[in-house]
N, C-alpha and C positions, 0 to 999 in steps of 0.2 A: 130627378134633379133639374132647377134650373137652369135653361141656358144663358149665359149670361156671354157678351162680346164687349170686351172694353175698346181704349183706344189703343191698344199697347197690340191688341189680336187685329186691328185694321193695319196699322204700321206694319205689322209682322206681312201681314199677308200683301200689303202693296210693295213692300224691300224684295221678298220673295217673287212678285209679278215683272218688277223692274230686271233682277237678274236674270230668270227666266228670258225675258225676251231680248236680254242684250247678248246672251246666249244661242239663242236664236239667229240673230242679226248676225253674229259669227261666223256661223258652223253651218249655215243656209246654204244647196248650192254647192257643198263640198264633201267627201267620205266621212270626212266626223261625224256628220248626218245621223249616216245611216247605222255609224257606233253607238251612237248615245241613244238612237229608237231602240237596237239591242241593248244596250243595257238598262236603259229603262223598264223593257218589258221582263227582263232577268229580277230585275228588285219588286215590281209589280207581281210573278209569278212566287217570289219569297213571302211577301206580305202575304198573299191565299194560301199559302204551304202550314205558312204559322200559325194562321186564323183555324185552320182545319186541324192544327195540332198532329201534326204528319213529322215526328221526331227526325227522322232520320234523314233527310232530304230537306229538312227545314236547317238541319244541323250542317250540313255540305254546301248548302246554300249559304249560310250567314257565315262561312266562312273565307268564303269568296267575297261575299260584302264588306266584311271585316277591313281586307287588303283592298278593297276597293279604290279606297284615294290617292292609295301611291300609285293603280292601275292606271286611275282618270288622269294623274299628273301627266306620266309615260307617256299614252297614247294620246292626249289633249295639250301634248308641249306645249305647239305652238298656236291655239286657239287660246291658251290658258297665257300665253305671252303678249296676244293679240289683247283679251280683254284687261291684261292691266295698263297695255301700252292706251287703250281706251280711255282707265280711267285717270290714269297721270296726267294724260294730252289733252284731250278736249273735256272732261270736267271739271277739273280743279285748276285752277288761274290762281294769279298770286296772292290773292284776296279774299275772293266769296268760290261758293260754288252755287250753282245755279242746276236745280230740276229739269227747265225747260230744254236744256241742251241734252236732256239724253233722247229727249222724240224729236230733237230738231235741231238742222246741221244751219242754218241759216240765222246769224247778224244781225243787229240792227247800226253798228257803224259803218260808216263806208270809206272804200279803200280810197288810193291817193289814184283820181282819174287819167293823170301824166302816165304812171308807169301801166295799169291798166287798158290803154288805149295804145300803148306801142306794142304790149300784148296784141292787142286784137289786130295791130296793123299786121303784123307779121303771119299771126295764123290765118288772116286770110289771102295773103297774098300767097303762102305756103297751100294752101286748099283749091286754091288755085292755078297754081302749080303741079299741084298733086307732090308737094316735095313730105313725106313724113314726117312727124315731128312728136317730141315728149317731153312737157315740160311740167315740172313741179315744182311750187309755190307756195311756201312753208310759210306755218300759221302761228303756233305754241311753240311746238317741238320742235328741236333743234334738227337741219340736214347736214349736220359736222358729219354724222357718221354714215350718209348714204356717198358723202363726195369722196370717201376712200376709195382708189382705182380710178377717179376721174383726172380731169386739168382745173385747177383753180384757180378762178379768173378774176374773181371780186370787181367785173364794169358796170357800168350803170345801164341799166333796159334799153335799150334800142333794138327797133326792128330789123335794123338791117344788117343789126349783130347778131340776132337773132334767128335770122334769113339764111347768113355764111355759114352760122353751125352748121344748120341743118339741109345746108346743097351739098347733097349727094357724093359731088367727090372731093368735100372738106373730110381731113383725119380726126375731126369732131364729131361728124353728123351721126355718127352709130353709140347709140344711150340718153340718158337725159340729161335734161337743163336746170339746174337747183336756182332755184331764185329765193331769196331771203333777204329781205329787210332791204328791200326796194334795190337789189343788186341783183346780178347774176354771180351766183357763188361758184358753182362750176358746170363744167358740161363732160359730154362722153362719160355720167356715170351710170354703170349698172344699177338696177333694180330690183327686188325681189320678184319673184313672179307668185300669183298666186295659186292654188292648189285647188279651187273649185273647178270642178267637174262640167256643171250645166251650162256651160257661157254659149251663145250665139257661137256659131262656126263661121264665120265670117271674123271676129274678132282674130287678129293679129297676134305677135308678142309686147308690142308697143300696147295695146289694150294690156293686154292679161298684167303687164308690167304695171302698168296704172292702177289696176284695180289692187298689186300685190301693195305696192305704195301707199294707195289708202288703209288698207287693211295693216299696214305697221305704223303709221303716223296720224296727224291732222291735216295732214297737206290737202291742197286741192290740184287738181291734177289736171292739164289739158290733154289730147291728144289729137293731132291732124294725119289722117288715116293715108297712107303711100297709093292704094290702090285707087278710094274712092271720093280721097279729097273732104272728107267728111269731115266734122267738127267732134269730139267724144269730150265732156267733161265727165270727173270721176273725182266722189267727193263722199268720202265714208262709206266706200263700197257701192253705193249707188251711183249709177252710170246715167246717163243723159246723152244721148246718138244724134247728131246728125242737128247739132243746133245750128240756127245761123251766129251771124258775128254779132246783130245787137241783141240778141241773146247773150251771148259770151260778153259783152261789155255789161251785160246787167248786171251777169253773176261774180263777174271781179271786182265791179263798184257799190255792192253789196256786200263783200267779205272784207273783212281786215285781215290784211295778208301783207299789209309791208309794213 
């Protein structure tokens, strides 16, 4: 017989390539990992069992497959939470949805330079310092529900409001800083932290908090590191170590974030 490929078998096969590796981008880095290589190899070892016509072992196998997706629900809660929070947040805008945002976390408007620049004034004088700092800078999705447990403050960006949080022995300076729609919305609030395994040992909980942040929202995330003064932006799970400041002024007046 003819093989014949329409357009309907390319679609298929690029919707399928797209999941796959947003799946990937997930679960990279974390024990879900190393579930999902076992259970893959478990459905792969079924598919040869069936081809060989091995009844009985083919039959104990597919019925493990069978329950399979309430399995994957269980154990992939929160990676299965992760990718719809993905596609709610950063693909779908009030209007269109756009392709190019799933290989690519970067903008072409840019932010409003005022509040962007009392950012940068403050984490460098904070890195300087060496005073710690965590702040995140909501994009789409709403940080109403990350400022539960914090103080809400709703002021306008200034560094040197910015500065007091986070000196050491303000009752602020331990959590983050939610900035939304060119305010600081609140501070002192908890994070998630995230569940990957492979991180640099040098990374912090201020780190690992950043990375959990990205990995439930669209936020973009700073971080000025307490030890070594460093700069960490974190932005879709991808990390960026040790930028300078016009660095960090590029990549805030490159994002619409207020």
């Amino acid at each position: 017989m003819p093989f014949h490929i329409t357009a309907l078998d390319i679609i298929d096969i690029v919707l399928v390539a797209i999941i796959l590796f947003q799946l990937y981008r997930l679960i990279r880095g974390t024990a879900a990992f190393s579930i999902f290589i076992g259970i893959f190899f478990i459905y792969l070892f079924w598919l040869v069992v069936k081809a060989l016509n091995m009844e009985l072992i083919s039959a104990l196998l597919g019925q493990v497959i069978g329950v399979g997706m309430i399995a994957l629900i269980i154990v992939f809660q929160q990676e299965v939470r992760r990718f719809l929070l993905v596609i709610g947040n950063r693909y779908i805008t009030s209007s269109r949805f756009s392709l190019g945002r799933i290989f690519s976390s970067v903008k072409e408007e840019t932010g409003n330079p005022k509040e962007a620049e009392e950012i940068v004034r403050a984490c460098d004088a904070m890195a300087l310092k060496r005073t710690g700092a965590l702040i995140v800078i909501g994009r789409k999705s709403s940080l109403d529900i990350f400022s539960e447990g914090g103080e809400i403050l709703k002021s306008m960006i200034s560094a040197e409001l910015l500065e007091t949080i986070f000196f050491k022995n303000t009752p602020l300076h331990d959590g983050a800083v939610l900035i939304e729609g060119g305010l600081i919305l609140a501070a002192r609030c908890p994070l998630p932290i995230t569940d990957q395994v492979s991180l640099p040992p040098h990374f912090g909980m201020r780190h690992k908090a950043a990375i959990g942040m990205s990995e439930h929202s669209d936020a973009l995330i700073v971080v000025v590191s307490e030890e070594s003064g460093f700069i960490t932006v974190v932005d879709s799970g991808e990390i960026r170590e040790n930028i300078t400041t016009n660095e960090l002024r590029n990549i805030l007046l490159m994002e619409k974030v207020w």
